[in-house]
C-alpha positions as CSV (number, residue, x, y, z in Angstrom):
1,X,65.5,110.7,92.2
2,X,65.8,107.7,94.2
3,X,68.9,106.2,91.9
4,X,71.1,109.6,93.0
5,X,70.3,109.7,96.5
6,X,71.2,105.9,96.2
7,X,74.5,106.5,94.6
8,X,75.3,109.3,96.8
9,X,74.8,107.6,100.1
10,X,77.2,105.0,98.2
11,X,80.0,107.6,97.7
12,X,79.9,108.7,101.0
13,X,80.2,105.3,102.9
14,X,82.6,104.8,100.1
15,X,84.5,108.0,101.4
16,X,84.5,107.0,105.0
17,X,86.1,103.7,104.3
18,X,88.4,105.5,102.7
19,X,88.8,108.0,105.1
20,X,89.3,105.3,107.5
21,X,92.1,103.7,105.5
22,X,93.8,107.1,105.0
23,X,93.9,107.8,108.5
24,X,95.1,104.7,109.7
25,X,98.2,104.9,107.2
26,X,98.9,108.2,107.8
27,X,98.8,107.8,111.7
28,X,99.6,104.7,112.0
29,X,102.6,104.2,108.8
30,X,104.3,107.5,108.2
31,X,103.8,109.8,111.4
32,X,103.6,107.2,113.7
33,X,107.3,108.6,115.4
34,X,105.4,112.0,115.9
35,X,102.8,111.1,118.2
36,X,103.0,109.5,121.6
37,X,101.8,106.1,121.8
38,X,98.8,106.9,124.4
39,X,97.1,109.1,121.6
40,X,97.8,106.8,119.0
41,X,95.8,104.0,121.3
42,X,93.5,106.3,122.3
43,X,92.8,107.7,118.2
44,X,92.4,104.4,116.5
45,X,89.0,104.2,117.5
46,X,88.0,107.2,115.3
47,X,89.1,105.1,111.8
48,X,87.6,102.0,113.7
49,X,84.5,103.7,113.9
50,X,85.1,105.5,110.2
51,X,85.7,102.2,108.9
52,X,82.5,99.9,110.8
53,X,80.6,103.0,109.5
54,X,81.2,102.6,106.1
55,X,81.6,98.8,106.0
56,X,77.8,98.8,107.7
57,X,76.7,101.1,105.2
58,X,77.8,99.7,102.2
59,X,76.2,96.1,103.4
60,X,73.4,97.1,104.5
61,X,71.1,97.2,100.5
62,X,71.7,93.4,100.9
63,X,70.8,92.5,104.7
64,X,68.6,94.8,105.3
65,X,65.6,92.3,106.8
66,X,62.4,92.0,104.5
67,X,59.3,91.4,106.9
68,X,58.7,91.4,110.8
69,X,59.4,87.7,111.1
70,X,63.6,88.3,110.3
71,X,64.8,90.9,112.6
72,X,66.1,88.4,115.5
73,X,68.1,87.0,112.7
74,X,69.2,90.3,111.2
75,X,69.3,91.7,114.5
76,X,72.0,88.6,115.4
77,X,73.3,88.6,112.2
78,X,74.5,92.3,112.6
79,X,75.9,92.1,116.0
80,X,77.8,89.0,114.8
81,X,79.6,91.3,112.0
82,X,80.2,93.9,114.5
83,X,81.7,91.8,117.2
84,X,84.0,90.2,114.2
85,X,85.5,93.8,113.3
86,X,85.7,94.7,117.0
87,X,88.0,91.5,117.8
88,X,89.9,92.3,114.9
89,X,90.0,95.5,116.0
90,X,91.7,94.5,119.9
91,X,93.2,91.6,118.9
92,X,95.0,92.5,116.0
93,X,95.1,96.3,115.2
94,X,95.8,97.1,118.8
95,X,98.7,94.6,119.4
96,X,100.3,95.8,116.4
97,X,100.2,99.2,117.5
98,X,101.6,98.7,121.6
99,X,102.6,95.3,122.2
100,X,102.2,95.4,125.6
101,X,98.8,97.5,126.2
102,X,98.1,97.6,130.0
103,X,102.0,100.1,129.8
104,X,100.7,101.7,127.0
105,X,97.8,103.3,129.1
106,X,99.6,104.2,131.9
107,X,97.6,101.7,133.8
């Protein structure tokens, strides 16, 4: 019982990186005309968030922390990864999609 919950909690973390790419293509590649640039800011935190979830998911079998002594480490360990995907997420996603993001907010 335990190897089919196993592989089904990998299929759907699989699905929601996925997901995440699917949306970002489809958004972000082919109907990017079609949707103002405000919602399309605003939006790419759901495959962001599709995408961390999954990612997070998938690695977690293998850092999940074995004994009370670990979790600072695991603890730092995971907010490391998750500040890496956020950055990449500002820095480099966000750039690509308005160039010149303070006009893009209507701030």
């Amino acid at each position: 019982m335990l190897k089919i919950k196993n592989n089904t909690t990998k299929t759907i973390y699989w699905m929601l990186l996925i997901l995440s790419l699917i949306i970002g293509f489809v958004f972000y590649g082919s109907l990017q005309n079609d949707f103002s640039l405000r919602f399309r800011v605003l939006f790419s935190g759901i495959p962001f968030l599709l995408f961390v979830t999954g990612i997070f998911g998938l690695l977690w079998p293998k850092i999940k922390p074995e004994g009370d002594e670990v979790y600072i480490v695991h603890s730092l360990l995971i907010g490391l990864f998750f500040i890496i995907l956020f950055f990449i997420h500002v820095w480099i996603l966000l750039p690509s999609i308005c160039p010149d993001f303070g006009n893009c907010l209507g701030v």
